[in-house]
TORMAR-173812 format. One record per atom (N, C-alpha, C): atom name; y, z, x. Coordinates in steps of 0.05 Angstrom, whole numbers. Layout:
REM TORMAR-173812
REC   a   north      up    east
REC  CA       Y       Z       X
...
END
This chain:
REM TORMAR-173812
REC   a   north      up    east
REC   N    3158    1672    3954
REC  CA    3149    1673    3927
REC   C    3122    1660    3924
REC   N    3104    1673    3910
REC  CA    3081    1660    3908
REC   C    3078    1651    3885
REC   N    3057    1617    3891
REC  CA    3058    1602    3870
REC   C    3034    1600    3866
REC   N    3022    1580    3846
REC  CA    2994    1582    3833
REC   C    2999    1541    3841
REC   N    2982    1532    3849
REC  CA    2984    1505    3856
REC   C    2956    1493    3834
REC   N    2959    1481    3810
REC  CA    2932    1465    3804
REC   C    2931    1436    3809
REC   N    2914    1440    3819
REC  CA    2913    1401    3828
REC   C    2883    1389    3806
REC   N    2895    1367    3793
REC  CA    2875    1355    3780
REC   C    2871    1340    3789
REC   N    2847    1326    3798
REC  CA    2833    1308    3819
REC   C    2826    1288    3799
REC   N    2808    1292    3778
REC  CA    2799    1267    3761
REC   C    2799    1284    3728
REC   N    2808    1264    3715
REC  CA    2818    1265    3679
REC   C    2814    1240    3674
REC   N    2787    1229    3652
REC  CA    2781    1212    3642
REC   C    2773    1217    3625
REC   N    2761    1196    3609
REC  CA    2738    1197    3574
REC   C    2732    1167    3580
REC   N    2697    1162    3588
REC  CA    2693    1139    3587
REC   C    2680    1133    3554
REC   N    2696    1104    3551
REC  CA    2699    1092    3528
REC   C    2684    1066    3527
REC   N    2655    1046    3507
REC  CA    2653    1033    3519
REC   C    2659    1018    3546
REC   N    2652    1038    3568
REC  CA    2653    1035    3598
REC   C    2675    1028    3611
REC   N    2692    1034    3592
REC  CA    2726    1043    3596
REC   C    2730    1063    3601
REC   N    2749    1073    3623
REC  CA    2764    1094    3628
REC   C    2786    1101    3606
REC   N    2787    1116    3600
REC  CA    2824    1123    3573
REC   C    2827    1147    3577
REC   N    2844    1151    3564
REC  CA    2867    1181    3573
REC   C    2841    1200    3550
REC   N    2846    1218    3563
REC  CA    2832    1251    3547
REC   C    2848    1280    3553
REC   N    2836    1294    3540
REC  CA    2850    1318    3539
REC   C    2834    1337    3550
REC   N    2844    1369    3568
REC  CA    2839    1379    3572
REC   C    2850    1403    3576
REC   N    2837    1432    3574
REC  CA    2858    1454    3575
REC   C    2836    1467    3600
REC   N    2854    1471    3618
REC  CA    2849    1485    3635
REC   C    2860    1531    3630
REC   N    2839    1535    3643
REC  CA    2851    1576    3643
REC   C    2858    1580    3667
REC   N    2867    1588    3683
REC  CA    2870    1598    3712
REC   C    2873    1625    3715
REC   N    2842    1645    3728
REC  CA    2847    1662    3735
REC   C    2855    1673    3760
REC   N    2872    1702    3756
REC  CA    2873    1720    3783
REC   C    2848    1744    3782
REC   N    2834    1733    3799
REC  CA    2813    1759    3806
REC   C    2798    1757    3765
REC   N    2789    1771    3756
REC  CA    2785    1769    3730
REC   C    2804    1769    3707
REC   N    2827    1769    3712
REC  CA    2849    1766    3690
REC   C    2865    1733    3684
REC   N    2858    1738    3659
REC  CA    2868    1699    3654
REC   C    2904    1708    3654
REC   N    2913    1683    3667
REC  CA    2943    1689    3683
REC   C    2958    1660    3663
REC   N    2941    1635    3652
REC  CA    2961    1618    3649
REC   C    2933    1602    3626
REC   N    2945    1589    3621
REC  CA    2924    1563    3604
REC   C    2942    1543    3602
REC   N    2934    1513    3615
REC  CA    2944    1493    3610
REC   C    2931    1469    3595
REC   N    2953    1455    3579
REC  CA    2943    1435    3568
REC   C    2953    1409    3573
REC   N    2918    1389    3587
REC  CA    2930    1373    3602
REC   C    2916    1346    3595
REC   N    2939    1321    3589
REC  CA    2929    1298    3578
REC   C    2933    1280    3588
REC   N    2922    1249    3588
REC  CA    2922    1237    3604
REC   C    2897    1227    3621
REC   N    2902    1213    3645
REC  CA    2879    1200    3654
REC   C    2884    1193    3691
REC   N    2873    1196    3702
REC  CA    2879    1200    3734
REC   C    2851    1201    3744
REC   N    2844    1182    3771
REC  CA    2827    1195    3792
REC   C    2842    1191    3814
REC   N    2866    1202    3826
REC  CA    2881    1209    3838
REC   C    2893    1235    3831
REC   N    2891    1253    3850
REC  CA    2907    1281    3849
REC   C    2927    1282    3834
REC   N    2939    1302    3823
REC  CA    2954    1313    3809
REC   C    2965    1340    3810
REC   N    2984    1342    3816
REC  CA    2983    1380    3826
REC   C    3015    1388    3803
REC   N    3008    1411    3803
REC  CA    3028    1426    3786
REC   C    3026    1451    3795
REC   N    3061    1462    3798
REC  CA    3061    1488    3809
REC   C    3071    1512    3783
REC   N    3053    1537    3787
REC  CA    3061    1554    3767
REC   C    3073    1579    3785
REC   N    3094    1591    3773
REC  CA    3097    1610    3784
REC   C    3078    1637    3777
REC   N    3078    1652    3806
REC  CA    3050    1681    3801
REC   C    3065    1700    3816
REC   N    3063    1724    3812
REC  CA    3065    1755    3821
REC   C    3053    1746    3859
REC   N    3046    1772    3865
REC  CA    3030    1774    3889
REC   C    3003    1769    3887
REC   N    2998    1749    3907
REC  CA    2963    1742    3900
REC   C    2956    1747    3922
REC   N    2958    1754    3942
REC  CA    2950    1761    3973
REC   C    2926    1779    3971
REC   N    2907    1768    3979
REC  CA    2881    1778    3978
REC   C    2873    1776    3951
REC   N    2879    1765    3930
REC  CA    2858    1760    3898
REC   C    2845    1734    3902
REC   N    2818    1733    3897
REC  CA    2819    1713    3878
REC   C    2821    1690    3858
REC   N    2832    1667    3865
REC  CA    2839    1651    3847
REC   C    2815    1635    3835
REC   N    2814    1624    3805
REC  CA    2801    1608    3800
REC   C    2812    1584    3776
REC   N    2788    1562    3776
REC  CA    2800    1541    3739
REC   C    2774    1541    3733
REC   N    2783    1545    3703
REC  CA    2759    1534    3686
REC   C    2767    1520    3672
REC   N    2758    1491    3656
REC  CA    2775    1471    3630
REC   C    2746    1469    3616
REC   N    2760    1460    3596
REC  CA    2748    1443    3569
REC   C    2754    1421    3577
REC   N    2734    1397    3567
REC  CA    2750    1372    3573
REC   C    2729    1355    3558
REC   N    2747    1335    3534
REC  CA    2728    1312    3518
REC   C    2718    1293    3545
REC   N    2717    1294    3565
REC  CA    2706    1269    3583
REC   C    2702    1279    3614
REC   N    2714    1277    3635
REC  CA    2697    1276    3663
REC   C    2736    1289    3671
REC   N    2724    1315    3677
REC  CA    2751    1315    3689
REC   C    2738    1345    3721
REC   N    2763    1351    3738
REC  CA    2755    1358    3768
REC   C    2775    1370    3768
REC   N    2777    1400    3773
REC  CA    2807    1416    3774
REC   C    2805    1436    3804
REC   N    2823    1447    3814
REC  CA    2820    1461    3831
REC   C    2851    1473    3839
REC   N    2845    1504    3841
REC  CA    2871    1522    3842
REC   C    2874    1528    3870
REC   N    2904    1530    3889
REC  CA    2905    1547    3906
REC   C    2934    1563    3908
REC   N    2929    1579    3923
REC  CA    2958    1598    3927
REC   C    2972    1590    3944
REC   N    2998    1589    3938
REC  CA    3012    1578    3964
REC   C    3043    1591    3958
REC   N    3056    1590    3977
REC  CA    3078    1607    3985
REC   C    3103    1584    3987
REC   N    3126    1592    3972
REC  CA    3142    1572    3972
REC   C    3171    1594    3966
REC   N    3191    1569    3979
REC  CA    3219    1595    3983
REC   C    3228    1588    3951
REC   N    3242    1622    3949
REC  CA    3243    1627    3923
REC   C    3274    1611    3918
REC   N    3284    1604    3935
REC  CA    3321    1587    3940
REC   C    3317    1563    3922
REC   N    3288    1545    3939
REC  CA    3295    1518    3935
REC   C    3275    1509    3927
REC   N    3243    1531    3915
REC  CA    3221    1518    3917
REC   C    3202    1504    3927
REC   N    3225    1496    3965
REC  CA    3198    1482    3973
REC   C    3172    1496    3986
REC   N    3158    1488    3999
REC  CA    3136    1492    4008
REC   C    3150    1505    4043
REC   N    3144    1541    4037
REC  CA    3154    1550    4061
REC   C    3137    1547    4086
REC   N    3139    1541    4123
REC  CA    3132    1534    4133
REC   C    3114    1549    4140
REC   N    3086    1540    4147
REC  CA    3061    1555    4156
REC   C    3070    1564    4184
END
């Protein structure tokens, strides 16, 4: 089963030269078609990943685009996971 993996790398809003939680909505396309929009809050410069379930992506295209009030770093990949138990099937 193929999955849609977004990992958010950095989500901030510097605040008098404070870090604090902000908001952000991320779109995630397949090839040119918007597939999902997330809304994501909070504050991290440590990874973050969230799995969405997707159709067949073998050979498309993936991409993220967000909005974000402050400094945020997103990035999508495809990955293949058993449809039983969800985990991450073996390369």
């Amino acid at each position: 089963m193929s999955s849609i993996k977004l990992t958010v790398k950095r989500l901030y809003q510097l605040r008098d030269e404070r870090m604090v939680n902000t908001q952000a909505t991320a779109r995630i396309y397949v090839g040119d078609r918007l597939v999902a929009t997330e809304a994501i809050s909070g504050m991290t410069e440590s990874p973050v990943s969230k799995y969405l379930h997707a159709g067949d992506l073998h050979g498309k295209t993936l991409r993220v685009e967000w909005d974000c009030a402050g400094i945020a770093d997103m990035t999508v990949t495809a990955v293949e996971r058993c449809p039983c138990c969800q985990d991450h099937e073996p390369e």
